[in-house]
gemmi code that builds the backbone of each chain (N, CA, C; Angstrom):
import gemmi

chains = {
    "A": [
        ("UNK", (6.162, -88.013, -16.427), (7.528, -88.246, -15.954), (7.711, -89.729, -15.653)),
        ("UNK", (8.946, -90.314, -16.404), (8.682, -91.763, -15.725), (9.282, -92.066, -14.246)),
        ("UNK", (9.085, -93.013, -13.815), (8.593, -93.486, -12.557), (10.113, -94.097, -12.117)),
        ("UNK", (10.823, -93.120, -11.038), (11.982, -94.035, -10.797), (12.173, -95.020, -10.362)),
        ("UNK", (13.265, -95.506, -9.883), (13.085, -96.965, -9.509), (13.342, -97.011, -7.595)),
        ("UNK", (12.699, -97.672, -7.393), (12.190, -98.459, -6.066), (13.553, -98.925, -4.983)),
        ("UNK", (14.047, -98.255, -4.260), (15.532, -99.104, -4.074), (14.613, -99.727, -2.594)),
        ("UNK", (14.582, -100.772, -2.104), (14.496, -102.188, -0.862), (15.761, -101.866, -0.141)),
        ("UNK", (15.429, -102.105, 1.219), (16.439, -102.158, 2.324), (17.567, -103.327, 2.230)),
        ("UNK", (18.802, -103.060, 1.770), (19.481, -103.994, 1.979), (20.181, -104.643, 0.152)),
        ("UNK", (19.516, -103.479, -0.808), (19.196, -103.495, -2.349), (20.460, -102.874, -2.707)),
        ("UNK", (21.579, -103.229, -3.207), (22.778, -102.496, -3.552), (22.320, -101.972, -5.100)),
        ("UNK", (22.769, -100.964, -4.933), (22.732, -99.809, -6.558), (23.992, -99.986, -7.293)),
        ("UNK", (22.811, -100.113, -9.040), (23.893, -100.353, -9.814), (23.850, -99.390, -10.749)),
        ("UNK", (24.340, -99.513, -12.024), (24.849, -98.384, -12.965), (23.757, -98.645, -13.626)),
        ("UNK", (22.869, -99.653, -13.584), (21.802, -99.599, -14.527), (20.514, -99.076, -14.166)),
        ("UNK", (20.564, -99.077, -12.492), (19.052, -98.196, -11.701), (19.947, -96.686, -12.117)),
        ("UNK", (21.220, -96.281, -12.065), (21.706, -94.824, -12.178), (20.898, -94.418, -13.240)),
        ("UNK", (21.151, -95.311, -14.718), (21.268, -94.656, -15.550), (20.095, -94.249, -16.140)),
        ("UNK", (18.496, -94.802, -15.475), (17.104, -94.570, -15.242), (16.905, -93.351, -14.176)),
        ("UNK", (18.134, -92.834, -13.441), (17.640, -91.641, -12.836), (18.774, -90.807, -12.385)),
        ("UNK", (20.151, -90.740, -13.172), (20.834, -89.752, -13.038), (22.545, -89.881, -13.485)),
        ("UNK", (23.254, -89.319, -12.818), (24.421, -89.416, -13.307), (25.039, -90.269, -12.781)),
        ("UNK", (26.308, -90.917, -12.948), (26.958, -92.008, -12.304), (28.783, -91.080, -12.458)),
        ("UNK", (29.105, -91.616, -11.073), (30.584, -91.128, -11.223), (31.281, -92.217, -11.612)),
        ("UNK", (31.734, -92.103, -12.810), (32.868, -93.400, -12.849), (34.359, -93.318, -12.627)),
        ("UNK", (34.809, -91.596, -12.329), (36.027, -91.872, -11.456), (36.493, -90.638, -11.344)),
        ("UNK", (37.720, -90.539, -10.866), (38.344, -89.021, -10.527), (39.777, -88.968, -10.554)),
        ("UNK", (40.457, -88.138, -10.915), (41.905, -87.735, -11.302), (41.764, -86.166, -10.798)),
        ("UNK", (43.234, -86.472, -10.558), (44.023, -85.032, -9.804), (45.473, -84.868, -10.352)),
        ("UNK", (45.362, -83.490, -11.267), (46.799, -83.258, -11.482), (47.152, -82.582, -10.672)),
        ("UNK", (48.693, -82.718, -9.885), (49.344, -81.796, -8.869), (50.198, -80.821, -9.770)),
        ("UNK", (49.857, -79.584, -9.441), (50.605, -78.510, -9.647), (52.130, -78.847, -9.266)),
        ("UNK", (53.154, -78.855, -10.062), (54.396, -78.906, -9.723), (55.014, -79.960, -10.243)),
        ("UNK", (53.854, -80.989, -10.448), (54.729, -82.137, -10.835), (54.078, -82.838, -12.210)),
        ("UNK", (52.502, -82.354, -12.227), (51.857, -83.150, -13.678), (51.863, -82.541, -14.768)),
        ("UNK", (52.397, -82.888, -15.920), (52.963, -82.612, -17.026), (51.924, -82.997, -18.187)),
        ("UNK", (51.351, -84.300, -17.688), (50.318, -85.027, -18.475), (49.012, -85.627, -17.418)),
        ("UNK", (48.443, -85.761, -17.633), (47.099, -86.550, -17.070), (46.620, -87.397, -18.025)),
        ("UNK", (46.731, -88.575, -17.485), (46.138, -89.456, -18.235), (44.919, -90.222, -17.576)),
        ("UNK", (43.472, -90.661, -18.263), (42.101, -90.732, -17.329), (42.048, -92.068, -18.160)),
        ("UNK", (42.377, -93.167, -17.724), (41.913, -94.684, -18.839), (41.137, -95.196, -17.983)),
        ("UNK", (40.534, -95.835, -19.077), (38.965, -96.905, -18.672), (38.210, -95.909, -17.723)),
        ("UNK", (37.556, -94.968, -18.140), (36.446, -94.579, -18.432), (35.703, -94.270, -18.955)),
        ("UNK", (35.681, -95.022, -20.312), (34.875, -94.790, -21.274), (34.146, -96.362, -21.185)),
        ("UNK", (33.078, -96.901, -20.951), (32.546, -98.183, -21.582), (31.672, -98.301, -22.155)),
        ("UNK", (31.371, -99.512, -22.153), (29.593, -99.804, -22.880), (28.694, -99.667, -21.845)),
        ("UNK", (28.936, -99.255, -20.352), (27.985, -99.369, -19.620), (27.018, -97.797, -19.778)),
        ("UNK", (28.049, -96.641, -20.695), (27.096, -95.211, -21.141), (27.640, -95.014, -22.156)),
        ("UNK", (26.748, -94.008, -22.949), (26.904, -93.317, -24.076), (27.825, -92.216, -23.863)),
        ("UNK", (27.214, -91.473, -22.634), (27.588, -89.646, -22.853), (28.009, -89.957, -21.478)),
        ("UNK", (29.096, -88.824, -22.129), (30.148, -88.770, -20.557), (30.170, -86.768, -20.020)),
        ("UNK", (29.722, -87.049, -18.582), (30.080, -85.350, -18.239), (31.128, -85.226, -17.407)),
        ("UNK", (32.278, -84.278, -17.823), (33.459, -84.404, -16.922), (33.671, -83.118, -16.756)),
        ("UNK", (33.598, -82.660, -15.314), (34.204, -81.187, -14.975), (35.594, -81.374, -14.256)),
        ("UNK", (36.327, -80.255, -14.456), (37.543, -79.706, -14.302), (37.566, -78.612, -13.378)),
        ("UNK", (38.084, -78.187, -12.063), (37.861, -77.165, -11.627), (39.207, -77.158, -10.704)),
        ("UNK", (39.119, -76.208, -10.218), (40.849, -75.633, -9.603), (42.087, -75.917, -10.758)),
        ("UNK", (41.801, -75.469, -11.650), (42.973, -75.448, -12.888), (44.242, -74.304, -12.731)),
        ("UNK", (44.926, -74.547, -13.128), (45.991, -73.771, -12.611), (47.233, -73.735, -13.285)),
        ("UNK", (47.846, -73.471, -13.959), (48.971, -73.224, -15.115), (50.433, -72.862, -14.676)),
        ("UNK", (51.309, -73.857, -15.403), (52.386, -73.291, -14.982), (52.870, -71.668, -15.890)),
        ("UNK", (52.733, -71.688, -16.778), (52.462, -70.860, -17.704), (51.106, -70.023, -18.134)),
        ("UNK", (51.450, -68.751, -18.944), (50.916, -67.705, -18.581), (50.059, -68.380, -20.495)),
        ("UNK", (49.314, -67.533, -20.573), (48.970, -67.570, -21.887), (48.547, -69.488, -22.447)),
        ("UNK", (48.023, -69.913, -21.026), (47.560, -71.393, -21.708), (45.937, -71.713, -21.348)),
        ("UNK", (45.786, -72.314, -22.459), (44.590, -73.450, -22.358), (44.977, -75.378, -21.923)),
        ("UNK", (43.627, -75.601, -21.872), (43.923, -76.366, -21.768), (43.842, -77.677, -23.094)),
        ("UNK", (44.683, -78.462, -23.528), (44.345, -79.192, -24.378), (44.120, -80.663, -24.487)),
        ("UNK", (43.085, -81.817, -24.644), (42.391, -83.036, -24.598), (43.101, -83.730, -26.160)),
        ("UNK", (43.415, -85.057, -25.560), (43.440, -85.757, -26.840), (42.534, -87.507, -26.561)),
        ("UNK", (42.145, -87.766, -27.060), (41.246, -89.056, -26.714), (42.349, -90.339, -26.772)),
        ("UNK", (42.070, -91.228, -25.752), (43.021, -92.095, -25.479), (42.518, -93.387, -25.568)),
        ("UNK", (43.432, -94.473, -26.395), (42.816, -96.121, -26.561), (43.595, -97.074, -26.040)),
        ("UNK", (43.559, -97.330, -24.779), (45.238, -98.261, -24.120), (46.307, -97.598, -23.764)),
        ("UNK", (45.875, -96.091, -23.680), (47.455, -95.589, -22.965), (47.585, -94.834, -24.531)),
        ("UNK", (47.514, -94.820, -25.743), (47.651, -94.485, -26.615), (46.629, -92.919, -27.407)),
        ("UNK", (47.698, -92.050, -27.307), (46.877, -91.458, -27.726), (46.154, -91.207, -29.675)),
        ("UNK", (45.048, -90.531, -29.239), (44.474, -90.382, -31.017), (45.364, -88.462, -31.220)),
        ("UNK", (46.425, -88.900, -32.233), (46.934, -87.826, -32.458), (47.263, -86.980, -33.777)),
        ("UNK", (46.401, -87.646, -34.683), (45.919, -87.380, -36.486), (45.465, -85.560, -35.737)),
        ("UNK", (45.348, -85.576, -37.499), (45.143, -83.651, -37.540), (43.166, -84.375, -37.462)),
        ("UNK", (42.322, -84.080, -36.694), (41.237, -84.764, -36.430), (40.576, -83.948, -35.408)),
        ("UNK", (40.908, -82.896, -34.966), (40.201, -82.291, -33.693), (39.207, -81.394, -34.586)),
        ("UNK", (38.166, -80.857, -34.507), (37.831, -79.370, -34.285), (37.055, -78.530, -33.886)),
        ("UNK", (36.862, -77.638, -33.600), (36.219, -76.339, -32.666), (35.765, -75.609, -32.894)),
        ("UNK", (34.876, -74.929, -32.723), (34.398, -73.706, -32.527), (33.317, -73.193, -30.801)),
        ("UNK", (34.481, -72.393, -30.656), (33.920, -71.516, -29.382), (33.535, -70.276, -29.763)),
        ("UNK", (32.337, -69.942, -28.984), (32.016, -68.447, -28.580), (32.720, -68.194, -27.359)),
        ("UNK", (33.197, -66.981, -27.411), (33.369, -65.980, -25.743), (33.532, -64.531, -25.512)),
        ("UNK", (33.142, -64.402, -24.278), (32.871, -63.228, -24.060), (33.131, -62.824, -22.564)),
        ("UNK", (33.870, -61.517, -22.838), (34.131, -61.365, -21.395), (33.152, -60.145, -21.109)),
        ("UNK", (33.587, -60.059, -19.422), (32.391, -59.234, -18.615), (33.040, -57.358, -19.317)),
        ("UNK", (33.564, -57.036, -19.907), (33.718, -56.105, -20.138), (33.454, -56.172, -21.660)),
        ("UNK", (32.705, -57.201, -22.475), (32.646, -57.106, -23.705), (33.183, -57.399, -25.074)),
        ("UNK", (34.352, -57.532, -24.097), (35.220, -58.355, -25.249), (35.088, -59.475, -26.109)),
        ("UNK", (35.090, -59.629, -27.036), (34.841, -61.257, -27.815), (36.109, -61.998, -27.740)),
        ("UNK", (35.703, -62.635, -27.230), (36.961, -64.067, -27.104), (36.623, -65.460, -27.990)),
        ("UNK", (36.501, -65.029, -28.891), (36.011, -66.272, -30.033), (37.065, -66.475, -30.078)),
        ("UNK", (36.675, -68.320, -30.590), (38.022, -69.303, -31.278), (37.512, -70.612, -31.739)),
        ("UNK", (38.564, -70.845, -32.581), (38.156, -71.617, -33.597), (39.279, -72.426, -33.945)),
        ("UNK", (39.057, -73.604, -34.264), (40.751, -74.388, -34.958), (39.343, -75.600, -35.484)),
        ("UNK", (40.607, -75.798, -36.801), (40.483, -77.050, -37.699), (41.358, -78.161, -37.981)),
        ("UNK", (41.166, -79.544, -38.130), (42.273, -80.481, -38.103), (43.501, -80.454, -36.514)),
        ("UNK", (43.159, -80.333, -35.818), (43.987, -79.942, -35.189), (44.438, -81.757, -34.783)),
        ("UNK", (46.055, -81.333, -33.909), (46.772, -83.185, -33.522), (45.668, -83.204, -31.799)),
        ("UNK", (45.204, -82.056, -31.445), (44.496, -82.546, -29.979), (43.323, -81.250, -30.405)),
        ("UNK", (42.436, -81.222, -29.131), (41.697, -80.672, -29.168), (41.549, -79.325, -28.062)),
        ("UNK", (42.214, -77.843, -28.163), (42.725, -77.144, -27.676), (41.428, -76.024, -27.530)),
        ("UNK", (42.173, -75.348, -26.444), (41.246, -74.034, -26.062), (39.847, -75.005, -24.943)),
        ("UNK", (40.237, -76.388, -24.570), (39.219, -76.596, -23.783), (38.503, -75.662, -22.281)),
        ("UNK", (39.635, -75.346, -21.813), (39.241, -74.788, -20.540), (40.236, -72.915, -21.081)),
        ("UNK", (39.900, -72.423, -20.104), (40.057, -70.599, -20.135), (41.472, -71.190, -19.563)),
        ("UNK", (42.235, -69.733, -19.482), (43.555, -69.560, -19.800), (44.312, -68.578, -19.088)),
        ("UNK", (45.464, -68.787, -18.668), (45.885, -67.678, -17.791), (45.984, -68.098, -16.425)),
        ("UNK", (45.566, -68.727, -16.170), (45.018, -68.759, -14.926), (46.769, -69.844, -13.810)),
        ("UNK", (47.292, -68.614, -13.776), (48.625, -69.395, -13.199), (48.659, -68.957, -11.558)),
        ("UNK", (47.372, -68.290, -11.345), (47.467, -67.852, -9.915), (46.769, -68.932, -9.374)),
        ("UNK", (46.810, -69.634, -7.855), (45.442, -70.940, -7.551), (44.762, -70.294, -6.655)),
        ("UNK", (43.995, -69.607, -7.917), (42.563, -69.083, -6.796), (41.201, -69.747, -7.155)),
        ("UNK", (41.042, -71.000, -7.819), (40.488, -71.990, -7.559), (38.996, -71.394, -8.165)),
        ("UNK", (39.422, -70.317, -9.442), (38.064, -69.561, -9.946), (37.659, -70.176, -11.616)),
        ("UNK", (38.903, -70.927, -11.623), (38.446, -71.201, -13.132), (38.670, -73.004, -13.294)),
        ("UNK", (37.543, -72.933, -14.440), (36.944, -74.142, -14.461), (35.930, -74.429, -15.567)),
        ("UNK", (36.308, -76.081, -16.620), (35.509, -76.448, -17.523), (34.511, -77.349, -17.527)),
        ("UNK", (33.515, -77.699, -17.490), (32.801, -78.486, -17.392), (32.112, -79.137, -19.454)),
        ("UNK", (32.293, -80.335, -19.555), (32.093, -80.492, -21.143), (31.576, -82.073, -21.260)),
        ("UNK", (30.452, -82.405, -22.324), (30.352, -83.585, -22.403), (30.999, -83.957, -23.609)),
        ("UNK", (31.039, -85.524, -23.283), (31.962, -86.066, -24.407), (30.182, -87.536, -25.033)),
        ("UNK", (30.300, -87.121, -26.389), (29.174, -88.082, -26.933), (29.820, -89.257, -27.811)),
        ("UNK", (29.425, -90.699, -27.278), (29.711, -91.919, -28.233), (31.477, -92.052, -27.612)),
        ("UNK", (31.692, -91.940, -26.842), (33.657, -92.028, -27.172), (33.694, -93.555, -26.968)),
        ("UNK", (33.361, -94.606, -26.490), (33.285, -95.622, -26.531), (32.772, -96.579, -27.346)),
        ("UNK", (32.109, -95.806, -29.026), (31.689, -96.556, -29.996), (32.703, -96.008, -31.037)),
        ("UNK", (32.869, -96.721, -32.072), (33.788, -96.795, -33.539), (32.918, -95.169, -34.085)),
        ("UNK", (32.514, -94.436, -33.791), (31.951, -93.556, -34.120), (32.765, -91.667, -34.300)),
        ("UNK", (32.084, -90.958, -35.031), (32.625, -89.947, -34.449), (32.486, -89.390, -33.059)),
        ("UNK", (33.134, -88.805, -32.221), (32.819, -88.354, -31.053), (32.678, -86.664, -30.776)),
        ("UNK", (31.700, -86.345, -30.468), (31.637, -85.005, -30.049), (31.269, -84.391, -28.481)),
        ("UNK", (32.170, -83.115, -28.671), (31.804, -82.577, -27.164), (31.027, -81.339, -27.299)),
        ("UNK", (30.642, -81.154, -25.949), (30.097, -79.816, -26.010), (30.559, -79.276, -24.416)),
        ("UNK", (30.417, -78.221, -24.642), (31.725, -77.368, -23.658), (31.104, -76.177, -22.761)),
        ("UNK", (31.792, -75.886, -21.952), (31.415, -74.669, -21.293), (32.509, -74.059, -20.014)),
        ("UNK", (33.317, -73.203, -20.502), (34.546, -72.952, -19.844), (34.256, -71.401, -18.930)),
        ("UNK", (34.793, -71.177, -17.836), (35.135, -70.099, -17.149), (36.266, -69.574, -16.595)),
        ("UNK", (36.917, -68.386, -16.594), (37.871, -67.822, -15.923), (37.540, -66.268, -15.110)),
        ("UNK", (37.797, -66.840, -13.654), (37.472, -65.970, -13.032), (38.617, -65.119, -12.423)),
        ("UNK", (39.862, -65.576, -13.188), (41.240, -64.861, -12.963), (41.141, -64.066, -13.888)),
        ("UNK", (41.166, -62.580, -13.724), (41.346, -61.746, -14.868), (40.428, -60.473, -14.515)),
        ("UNK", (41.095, -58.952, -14.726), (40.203, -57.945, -14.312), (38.998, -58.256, -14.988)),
        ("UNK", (38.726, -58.926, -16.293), (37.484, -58.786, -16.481), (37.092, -60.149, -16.788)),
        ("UNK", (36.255, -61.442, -15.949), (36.268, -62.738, -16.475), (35.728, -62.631, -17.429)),
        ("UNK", (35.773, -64.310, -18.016), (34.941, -64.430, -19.311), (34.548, -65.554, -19.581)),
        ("UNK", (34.068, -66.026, -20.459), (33.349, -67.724, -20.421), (33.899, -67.820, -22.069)),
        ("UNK", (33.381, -69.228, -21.820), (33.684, -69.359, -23.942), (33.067, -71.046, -23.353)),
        ("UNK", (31.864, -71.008, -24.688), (30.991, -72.278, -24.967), (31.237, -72.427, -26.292)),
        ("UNK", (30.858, -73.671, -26.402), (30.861, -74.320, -27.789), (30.978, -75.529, -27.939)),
        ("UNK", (31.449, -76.195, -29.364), (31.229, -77.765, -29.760), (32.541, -78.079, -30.312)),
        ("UNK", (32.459, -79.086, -29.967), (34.162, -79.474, -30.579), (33.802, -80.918, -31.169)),
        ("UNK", (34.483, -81.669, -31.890), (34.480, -83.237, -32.220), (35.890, -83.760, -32.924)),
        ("UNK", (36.064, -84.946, -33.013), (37.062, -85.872, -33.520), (37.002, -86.562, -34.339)),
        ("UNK", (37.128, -86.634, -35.481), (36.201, -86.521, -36.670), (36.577, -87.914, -37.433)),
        ("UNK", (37.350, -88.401, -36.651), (37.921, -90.270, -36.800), (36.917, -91.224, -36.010)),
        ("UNK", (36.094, -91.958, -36.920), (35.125, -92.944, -36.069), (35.839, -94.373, -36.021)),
        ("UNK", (36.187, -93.957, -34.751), (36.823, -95.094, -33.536), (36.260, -94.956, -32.385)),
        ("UNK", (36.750, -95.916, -31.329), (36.384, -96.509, -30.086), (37.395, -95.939, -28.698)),
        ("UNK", (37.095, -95.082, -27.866), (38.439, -94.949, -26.879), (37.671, -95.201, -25.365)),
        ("UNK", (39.009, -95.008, -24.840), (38.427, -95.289, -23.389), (38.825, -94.071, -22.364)),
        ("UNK", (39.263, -93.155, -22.795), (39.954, -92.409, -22.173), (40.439, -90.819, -22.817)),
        ("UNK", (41.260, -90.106, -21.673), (41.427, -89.087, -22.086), (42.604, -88.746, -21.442)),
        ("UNK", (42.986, -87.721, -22.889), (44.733, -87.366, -22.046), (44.610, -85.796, -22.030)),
        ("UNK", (44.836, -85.118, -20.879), (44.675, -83.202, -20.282), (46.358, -82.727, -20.451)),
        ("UNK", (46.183, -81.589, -21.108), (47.915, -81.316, -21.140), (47.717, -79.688, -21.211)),
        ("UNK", (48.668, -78.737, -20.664), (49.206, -77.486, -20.757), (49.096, -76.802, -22.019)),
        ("UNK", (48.507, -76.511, -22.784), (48.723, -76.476, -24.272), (50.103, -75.724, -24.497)),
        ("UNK", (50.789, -75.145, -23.801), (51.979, -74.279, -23.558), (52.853, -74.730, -22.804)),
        ("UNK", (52.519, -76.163, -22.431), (53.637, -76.900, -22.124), (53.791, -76.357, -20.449)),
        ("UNK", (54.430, -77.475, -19.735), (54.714, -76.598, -18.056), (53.572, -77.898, -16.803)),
        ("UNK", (54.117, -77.639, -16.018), (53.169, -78.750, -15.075), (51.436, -78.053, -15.268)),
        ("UNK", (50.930, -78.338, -14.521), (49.298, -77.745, -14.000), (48.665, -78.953, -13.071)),
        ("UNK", (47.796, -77.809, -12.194), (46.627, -78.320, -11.838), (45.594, -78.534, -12.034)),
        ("UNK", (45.080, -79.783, -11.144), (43.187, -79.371, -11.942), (43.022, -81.135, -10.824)),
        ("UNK", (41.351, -80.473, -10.566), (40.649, -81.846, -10.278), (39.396, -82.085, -11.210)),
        ("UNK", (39.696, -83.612, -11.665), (38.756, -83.714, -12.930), (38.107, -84.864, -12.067)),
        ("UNK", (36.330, -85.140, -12.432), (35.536, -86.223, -12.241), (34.909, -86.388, -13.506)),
        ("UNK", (34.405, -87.163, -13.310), (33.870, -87.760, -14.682), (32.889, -88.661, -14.123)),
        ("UNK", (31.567, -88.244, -15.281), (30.513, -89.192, -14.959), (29.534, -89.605, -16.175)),
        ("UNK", (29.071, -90.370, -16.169), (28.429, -91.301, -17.036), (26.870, -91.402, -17.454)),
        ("UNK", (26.143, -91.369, -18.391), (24.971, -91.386, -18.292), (23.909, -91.855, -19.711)),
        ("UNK", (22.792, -92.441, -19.646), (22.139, -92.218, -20.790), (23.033, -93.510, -21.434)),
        ("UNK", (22.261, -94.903, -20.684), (22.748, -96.181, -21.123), (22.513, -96.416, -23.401)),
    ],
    "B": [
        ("UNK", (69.673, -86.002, -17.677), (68.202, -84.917, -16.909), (66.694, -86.291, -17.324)),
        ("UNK", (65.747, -85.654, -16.206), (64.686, -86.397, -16.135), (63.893, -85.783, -17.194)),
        ("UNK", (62.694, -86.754, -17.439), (61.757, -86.135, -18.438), (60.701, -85.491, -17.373)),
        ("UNK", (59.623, -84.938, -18.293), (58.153, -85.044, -17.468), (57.532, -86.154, -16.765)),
        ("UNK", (56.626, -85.760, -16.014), (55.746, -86.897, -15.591), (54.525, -86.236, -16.126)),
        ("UNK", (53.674, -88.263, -16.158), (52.570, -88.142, -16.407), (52.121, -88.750, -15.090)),
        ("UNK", (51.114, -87.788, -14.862), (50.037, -88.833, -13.971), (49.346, -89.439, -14.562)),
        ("UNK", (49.049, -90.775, -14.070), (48.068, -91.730, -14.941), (46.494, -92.233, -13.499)),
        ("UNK", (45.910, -92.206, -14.523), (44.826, -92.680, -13.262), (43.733, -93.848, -14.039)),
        ("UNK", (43.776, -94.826, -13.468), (42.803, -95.319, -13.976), (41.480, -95.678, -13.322)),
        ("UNK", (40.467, -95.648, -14.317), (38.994, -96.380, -13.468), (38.882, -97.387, -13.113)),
        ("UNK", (39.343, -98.232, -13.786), (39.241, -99.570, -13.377), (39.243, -99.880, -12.108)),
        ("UNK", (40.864, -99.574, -11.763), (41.397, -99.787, -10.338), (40.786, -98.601, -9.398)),
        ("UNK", (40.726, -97.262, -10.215), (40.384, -96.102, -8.858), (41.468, -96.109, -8.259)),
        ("UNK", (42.887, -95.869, -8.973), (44.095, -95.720, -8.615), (44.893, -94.562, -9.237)),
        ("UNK", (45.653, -94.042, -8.747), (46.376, -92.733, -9.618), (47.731, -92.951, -9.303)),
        ("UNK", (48.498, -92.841, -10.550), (50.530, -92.953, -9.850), (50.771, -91.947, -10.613)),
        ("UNK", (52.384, -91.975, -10.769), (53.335, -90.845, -11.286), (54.029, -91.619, -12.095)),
        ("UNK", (54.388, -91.263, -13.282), (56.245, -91.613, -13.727), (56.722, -90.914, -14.869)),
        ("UNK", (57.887, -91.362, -14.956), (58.454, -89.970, -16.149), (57.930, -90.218, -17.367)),
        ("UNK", (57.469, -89.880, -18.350), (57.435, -89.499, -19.671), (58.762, -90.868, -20.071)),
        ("UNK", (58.544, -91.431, -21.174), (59.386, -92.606, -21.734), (59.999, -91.408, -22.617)),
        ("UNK", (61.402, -91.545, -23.286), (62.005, -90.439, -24.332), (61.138, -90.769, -25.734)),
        ("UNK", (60.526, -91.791, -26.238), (59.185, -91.236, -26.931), (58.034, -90.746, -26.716)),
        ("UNK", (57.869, -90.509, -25.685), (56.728, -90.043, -25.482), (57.117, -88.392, -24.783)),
        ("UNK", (58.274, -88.272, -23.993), (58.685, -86.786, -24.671), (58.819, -86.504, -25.525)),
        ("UNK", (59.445, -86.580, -26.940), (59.474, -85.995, -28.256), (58.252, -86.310, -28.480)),
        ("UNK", (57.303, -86.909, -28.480), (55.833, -86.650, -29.119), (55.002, -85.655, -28.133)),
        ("UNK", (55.460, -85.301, -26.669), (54.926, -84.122, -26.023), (55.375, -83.199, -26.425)),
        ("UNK", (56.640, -82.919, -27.167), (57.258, -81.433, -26.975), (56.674, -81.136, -28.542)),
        ("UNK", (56.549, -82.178, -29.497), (55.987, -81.954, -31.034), (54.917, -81.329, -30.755)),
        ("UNK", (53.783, -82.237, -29.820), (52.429, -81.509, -29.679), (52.434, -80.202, -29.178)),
        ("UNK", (53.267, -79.797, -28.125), (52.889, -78.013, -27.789), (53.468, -77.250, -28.573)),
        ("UNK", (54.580, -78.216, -29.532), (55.048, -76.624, -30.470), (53.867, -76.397, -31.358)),
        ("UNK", (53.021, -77.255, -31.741), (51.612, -77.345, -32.682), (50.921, -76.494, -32.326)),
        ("UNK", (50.384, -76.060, -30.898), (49.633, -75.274, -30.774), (49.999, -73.775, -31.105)),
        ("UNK", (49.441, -73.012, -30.971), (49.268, -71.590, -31.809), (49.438, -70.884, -30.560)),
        ("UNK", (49.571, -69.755, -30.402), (50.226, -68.873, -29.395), (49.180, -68.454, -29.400)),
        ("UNK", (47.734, -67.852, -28.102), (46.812, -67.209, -27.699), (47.198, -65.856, -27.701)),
        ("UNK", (45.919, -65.256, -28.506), (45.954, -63.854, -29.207), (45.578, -62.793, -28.119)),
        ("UNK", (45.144, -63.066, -27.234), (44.884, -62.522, -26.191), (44.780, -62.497, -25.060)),
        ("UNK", (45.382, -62.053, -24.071), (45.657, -61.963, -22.255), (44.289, -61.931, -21.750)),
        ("UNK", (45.076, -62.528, -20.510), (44.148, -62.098, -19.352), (44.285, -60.869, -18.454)),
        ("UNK", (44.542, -60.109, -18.927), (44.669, -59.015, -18.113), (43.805, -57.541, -18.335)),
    ],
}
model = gemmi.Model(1)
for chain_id, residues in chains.items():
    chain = gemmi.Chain(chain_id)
    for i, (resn, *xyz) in enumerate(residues, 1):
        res = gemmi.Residue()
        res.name, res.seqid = resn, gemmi.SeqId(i, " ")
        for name, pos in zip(("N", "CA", "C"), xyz):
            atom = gemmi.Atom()
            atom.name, atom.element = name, gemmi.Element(name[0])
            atom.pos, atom.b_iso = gemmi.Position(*pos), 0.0
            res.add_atom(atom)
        chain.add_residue(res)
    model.add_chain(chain)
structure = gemmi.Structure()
structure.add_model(model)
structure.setup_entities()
């Protein structure tokens, strides 16, 4: 195992002792139920990491029948080419298959579980994002829950953006349109 | 009538505001959710 690093009394921590022994938060956003329509997360993508882990939790819908949907952002600008795509497994506690799948898509949809317009603070995505800060393709990998629903269910999988560019950011939207909630962090790792 | 808001947050600053949606950037929100596909199945 290698040997972490040594912090001295009085030794301020930087992103480069983090990134030799763990995750780094590089920031946090809050959509308010009632009033956020869009979320927009800029400059957190840099050269200071590769791979980014960002969870989502207390999500909450103004609308019935939604996911949530990501589009990658460069200056406020979003990447909105047919360029997304997906494949999830899911499965709920009663057996059901909740598979899904999209190709070319203008964003990248079905990120987080769905439904969830009650705030009982049960559902929630957690997903990494790989390279979004190099001219590269970027891929995620995912892992969603909803614990609103007689029978919950999860849905994992891989998604990517299949345009090799550079972003800094990310834009969260209703896929069904309507305000929502959610508290997102985001963290950094693996210089 | 008003548009949407976006919240914007950035890292840099570690700041978060509000403001409406510009009228291009509503018609390119309302294009994107008619795109998506209607979910085949409830939660219930």
């Amino acid at each position: 195992m290698p040997t972490p690093p040594t912090f001295s009394v009085g030794q301020y921590n930087t992103a480069a002792y983090m990134n030799s022994i763990g995750l780094w938060k590089v920031g946090s956003a809050t959509a308010v139920y009632g009033t956020t329509t869009q979320l927009n997360i800029s400059n957190i993508f840099t050269s200071d990491y590769r791979a980014y882990k960002i969870v989502i939790s207390s999500l909450r819908y103004a609308n019935a029948n939604t996911t949530l949907s990501l589009q990658l952002l460069n200056a406020g600008t979003p990447a909105n080419t047919a360029s997304y795509d997906f494949a999830y497994r899911g499965l709920g506690s009663d057996g059901t298959v909740r598979d899904t799948n999209g190709f070319g898509g203008t964003s990248l949809s079905d990120l987080g579980c769905f439904n969830t317009t009650s705030n009982d603070y049960q559902a929630q995505v957690s997903f990494e994002v790989i390279n979004p800060s190099l001219a590269v393709v970027t891929t995620f990998i995912n892992m969603a829950a909803s614990g609103f629903a007689a029978y919950p269910f999860t849905r994992h999988g891989a998604a990517r953006h299949s345009v090799a560019s550079a972003y800094d950011g990310i834009r969260l939207f209703p896929s069904a349109g309507g305000s929502f909630g959610a508290e997102v962090v985001v963290y950094g790792y693996r210089n | 009538m008003s548009n949407p808001i976006i919240t914007i947050y950035d890292a840099s600053t570690n700041s978060q505001f509000n403001r409406e949606m510009t009228d291009e950037e509503h018609a390119q929100y309302l294009d994107e959710i008619k795109n998506v596909t209607p979910l085949a199945v409830s939660n219930e």
